[in-house]
C-alpha positions as CSV (number, residue, x, y, z in Angstrom):
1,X,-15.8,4.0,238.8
2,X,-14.7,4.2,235.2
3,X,-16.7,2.5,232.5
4,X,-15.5,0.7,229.7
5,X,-17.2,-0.6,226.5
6,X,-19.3,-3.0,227.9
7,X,-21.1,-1.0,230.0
8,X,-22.3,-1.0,234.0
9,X,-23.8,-4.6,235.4
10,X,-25.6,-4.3,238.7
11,X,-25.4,-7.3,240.9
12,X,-27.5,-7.3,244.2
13,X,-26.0,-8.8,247.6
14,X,-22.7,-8.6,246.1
15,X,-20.7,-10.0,248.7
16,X,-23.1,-12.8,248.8
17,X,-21.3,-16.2,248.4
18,X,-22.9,-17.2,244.6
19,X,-23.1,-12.8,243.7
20,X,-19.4,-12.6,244.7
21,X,-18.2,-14.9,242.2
22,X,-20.5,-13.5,239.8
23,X,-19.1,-10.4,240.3
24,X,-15.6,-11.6,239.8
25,X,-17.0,-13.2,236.4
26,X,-18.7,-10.1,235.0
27,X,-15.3,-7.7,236.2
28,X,-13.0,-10.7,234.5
29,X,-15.1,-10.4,231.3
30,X,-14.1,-6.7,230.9
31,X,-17.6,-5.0,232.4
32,X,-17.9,-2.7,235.3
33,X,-19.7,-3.8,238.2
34,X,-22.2,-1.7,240.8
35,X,-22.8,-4.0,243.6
36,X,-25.3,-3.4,245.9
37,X,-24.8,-4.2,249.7
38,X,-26.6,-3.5,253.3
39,X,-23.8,-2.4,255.0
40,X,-20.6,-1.1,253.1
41,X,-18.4,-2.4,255.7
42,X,-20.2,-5.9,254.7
43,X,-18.4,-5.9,251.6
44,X,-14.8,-5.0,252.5
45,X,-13.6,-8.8,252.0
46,X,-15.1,-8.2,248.4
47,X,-13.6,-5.2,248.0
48,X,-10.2,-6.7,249.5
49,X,-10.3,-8.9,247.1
50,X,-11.3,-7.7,243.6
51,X,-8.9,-4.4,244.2
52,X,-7.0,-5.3,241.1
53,X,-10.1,-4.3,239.8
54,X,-10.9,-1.2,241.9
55,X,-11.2,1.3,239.0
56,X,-14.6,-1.3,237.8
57,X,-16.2,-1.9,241.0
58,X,-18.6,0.4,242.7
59,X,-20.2,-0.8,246.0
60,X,-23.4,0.9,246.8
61,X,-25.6,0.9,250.3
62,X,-29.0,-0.3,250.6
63,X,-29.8,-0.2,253.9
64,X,-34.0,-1.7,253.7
65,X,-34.3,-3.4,250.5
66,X,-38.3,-2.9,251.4
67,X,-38.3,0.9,251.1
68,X,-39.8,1.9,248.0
69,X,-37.8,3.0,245.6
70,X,-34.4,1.6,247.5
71,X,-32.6,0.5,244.3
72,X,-33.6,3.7,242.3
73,X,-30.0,5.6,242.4
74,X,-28.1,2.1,242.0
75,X,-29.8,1.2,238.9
76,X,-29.0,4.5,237.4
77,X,-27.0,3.6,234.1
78,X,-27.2,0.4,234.8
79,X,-28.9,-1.2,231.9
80,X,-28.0,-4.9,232.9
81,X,-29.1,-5.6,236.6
82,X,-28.3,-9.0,237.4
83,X,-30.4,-10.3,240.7
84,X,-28.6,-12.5,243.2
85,X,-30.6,-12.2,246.5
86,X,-33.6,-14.3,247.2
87,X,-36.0,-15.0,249.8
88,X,-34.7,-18.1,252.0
89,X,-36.5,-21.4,251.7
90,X,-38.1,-22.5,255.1
């Protein structure tokens, strides 16, 4: 992934429905964009779509967002994360 000016944004659940459009925002506005995911296969409909920006986006795996410590390599220059998933309302 290249990086530009604006620096690295990390958006969690990236191919989430309200992160993927956030995504698109924060790539449109000129940033780079880590996206974390569960599966990497989970976010080729992202990646599909956003590949005009392919040289941006950086899709990384996080299997057990419980394990301690899961988001340590994602957030690595990263100074911006931007939290999208939440627990579900029962």
């Amino acid at each position: 992934m290249s990086h530009n000016g604006k620096g690295i944004v990390l958006v969690t659940g990236a191919n989430g429905y309200i992160a993927a459009s956030t995504v698109e925002a924060f790539l449109d506005a000129g940033y780079s964009v880590r996206g974390t995911v569960r599966s990497k296969s989970s976010a080729d409909g992202l990646v599909d779509a956003l590949s005009k920006y392919a040289d941006r986006l950086e899709i990384v795996e996080v299997p057990d967002i419980t394990v301690p410590g899961a988001f340590d390599e994602a957030v690595k220059g990263a100074p911006a994360p931007f939290p999208t998933k939440h627990k579900p309302v029962h």
